[in-house]
N, C-alpha and C positions, 0 to 999 in steps of 0.2 A: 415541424419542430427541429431545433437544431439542439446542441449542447455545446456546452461549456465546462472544459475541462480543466480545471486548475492544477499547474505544474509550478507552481514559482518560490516555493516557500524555503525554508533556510535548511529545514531539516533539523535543527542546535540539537532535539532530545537525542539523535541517533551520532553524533558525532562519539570517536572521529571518521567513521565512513563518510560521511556528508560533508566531509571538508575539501574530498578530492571525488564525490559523486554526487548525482541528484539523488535525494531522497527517496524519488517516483521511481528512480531504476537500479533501487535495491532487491536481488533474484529473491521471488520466494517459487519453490519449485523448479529452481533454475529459471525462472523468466520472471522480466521485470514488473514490480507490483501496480507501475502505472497500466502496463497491456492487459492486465485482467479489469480495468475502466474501460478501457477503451475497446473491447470486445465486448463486453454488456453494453454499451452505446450499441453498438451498432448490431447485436441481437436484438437490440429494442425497437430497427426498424431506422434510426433517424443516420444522415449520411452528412450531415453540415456539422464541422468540429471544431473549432474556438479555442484553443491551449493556449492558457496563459503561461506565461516562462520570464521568469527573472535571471539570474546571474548563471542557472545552469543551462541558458536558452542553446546553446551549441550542441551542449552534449542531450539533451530532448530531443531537438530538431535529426541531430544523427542516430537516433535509434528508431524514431518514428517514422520520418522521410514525409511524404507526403497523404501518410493514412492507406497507402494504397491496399497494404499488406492487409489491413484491417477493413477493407469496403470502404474507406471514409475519406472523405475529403476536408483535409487540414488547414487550418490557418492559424499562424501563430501570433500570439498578442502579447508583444511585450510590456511587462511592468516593472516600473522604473523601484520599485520597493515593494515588500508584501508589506502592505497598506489597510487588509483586512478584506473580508470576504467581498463586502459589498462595493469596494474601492477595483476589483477584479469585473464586477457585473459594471462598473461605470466607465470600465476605460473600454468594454467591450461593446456600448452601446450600440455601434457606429455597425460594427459586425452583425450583432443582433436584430437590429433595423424592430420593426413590431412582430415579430414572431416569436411561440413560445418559445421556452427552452426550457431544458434540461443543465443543473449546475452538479458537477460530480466531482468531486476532492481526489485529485490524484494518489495520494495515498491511502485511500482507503479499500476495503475489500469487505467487497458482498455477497456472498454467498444467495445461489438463486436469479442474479442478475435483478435489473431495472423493467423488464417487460410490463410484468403487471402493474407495477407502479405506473408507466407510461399510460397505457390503454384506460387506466381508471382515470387516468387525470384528463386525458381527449372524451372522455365519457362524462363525467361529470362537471366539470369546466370551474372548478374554483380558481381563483388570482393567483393562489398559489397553493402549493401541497410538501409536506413535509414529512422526510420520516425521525421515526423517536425508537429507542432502545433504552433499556432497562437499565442504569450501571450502577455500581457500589459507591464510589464517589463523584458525582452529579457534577463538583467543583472544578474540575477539567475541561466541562464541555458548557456547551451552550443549552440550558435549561429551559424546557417547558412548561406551563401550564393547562391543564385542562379543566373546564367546569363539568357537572356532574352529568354533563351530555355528550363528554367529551370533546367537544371543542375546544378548540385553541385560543386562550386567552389572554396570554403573555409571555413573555420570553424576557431572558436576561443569559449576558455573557459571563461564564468564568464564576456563578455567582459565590460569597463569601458563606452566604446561608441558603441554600437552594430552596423551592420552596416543592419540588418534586423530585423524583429517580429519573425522569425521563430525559434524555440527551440527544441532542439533534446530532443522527446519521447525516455524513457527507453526502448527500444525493438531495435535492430542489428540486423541484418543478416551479415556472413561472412563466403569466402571461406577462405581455409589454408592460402590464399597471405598477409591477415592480422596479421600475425604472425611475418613476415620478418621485417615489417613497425612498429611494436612494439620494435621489436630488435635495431632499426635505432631512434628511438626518447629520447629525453630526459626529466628526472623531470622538470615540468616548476615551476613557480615560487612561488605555493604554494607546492613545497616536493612532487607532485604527477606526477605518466604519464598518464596523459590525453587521452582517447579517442578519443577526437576531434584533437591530435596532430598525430596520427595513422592514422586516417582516411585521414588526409590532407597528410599526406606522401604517401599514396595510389594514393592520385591524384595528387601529384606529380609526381610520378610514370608511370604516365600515365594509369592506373588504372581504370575501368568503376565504379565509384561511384551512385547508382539510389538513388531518395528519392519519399517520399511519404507523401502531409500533408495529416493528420487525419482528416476527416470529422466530426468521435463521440465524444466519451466525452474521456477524459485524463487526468487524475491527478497523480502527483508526494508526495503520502501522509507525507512528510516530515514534517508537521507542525498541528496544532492541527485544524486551521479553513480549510482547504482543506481535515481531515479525517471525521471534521462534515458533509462536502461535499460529501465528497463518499459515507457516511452512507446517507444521506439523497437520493443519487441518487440510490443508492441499495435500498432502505427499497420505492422506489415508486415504484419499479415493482414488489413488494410480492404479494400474494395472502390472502386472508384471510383465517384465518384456527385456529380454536379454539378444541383446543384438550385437555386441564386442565380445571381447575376446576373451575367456574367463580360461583357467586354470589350476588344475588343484586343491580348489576352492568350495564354499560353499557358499551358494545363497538363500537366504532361507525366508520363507515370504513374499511380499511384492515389491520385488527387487528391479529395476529399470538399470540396465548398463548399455547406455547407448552403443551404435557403432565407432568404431575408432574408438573406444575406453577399454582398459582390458585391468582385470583383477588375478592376480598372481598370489595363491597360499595366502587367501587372505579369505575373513567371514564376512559377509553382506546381512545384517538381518534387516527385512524389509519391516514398513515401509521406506526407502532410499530410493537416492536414483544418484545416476553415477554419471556426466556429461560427456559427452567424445575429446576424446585428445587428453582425458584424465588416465592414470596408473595407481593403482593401487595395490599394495605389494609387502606381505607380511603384517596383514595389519588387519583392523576392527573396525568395520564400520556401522555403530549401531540403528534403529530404528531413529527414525523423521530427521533425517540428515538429504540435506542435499550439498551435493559439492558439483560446481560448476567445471566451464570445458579447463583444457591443458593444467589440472591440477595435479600432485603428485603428495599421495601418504604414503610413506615407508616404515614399518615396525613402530607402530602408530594406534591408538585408539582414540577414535573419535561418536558420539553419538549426541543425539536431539542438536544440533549445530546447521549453521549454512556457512558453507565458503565458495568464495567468488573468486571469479576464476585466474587460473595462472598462480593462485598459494599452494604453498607446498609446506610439509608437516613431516618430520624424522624422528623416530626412536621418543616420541612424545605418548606419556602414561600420564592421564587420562584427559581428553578435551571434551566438556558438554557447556550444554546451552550456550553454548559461545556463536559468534558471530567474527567471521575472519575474512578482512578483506583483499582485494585483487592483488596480486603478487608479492602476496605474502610469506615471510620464513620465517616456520616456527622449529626451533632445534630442540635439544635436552641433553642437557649433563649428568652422568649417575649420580644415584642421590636425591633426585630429583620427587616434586613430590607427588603424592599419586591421585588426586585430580586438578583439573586446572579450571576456571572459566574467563576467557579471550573477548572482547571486543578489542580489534584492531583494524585500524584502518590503510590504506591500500601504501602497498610497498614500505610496510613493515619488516623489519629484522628481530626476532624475538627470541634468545636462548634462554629457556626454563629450569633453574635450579631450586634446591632444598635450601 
């Protein structure tokens, strides 16, 4: 089996980080949200990797390398546009050759990994296999149907009136017969081939479609309060581990202060974690924050937030749920008002007044 990992997409909900990064290597946890894919690939067993990469293909290629770091051996597949999902499975063909695979959305995050998925699907041997999760508005995603055996009986993208809760998770299984069914379908009606129009031509086809809803957690990081999300669901299963330099300080909880970060009269409440080459220094840092390497807060509260690295933050009352991108500067004037919430994107200047 191989997979397929898709890196190419525009990112628009998350802008303006995504104007100057790829989506995939926005830090949750401090590390980027594509390497938590790309480590469930390859706990799954499979070492053949397939990245597709549009306009951020440089800055992908430079943080990934050649997979090595991951077990996995990379090949990247340029696409000339995100063209839709199944436009990603046809420029891959050629890669793919007739071997299953694995299709996994770069952006997305699974909790529990792809394993079991994988083994059921070498075990059972449907055309293809899908997973589905529960959501509040259906109209976002690409929608399932089941009949009362559960099976899978129709799909539709984005629909206007959905006809279920069920939402197709980033993660595919398919054999080569998926490829035919790509060949057979058309751009719908936003300029793209759809996946869910593939999939529905397979069972057409007459085709065994299996699915599978998600028990754990599932996020689609496409937007800025679902990456606070993951960050907050990664940063509760750390550990505490203080390895820099702290100070007259407390930390209180499951506090991470790497080596080379050092916290000076300042409070840590865990869970956080602090990156090397960060300072921290009369200041606040609340619970499910991460703040990446050579950042600097000074006389500063900051909580539930990620900032990426090399921003720095002064005499600023109060920062949450925000999102603060790479060499960033956030100031404050007295006066100033007493919380704030930040999406900014990288190499920002930002002074905060009343």
């Amino acid at each position: 089996m191989k997979a397929l990992v898709l890196a190419g997409g525009s990112g628009s909900r998350l802008r303006p980080i995504t104007h100057t990064s790829a989506k995939q290597l926005v830090p949750v946890a401090n590390k980027p949200v594509l390497f938590y894919g790309l480590e469930a690939v390859a706990e799954a067993g499979i070492r053949e990797v397939g990245i597709v990469v549009g306009d951020s293909a440089a800055e992908i290629e430079a943080a990934v390398g050649d997979g090595s770091r991951f077990g996995l051996e990379v090949t990247y597949l340029p696409q000339e546009a995100p063209l839709g999902l199944a436009h990603a499975v046809h420029i891959a063909r050629d890669y793919l050759g007739d071997d299953d695979f694995v299709m996994y959305l770069g952006d997305n995050f699974i909790v529990g990994g792809i394993s079991s998925l994988v083994r059921r699907f070498c075990t059972n041997r449907p055309d293809a296999q899908i997973m589905l999760a529960r959501v509040s508005d259906p109209r976002a995603f690409g929608v399932v149907e089941l009949d009362p055996r559960g099976r899978v009986i129709g799909l539709e993208e984005k629909p206007q009136h959905p006809k279920s809760d069920l939402a197709l998770v980033g993660v595919y299984l398919f054999t080569a017969r998926v490829h035919d069914a790509v060949c057979r379908i058309k751009p719908s009606w936003r300029g793209e081939l759809e996946i869910t129009d593939a999939i529905q031509e397979l069972i057409d086809a007459g085709c065994r479609v299996d699915s599978d809803v998600v028990s754990g957690y599932w996020k689609d990081t496409g937007n800025v309060d679902d990456m606070l999300e993951v960050n907050r669901l990664v940063l509760d299963g750390i550990a505490a581990d203080c390895a820099g330099e702290v100070g007259s300080s407390e930390l209180v909880g499951r506090v991470v202060v790497e080596e080379g970060a050092t916290v000076t009269r300042s409070r840590i409440v865990g869970p956080a974690i602090i990156a090397a080459g960060s300072h921290i220094c009369d200041s606040y840092v609340g619970p499910f924050t991460s703040i990446d390497s050579d950042c600097a807060v000074t006389d500063s509260e900051i909580e539930y937030s990620i900032v990426l690295r090399g921003a720095s933050l002064a005499g600023v009352r109060r920062v949450e749920r925000s999102l603060i991108g790479r060499e960033v500067e956030v100031t404050s004037t007295p006066g100033a008002l007493r919380a704030h919430r930040l999406v900014l994107g990288d190499h920002s200047k930002v002074q905060v007044t009343s």
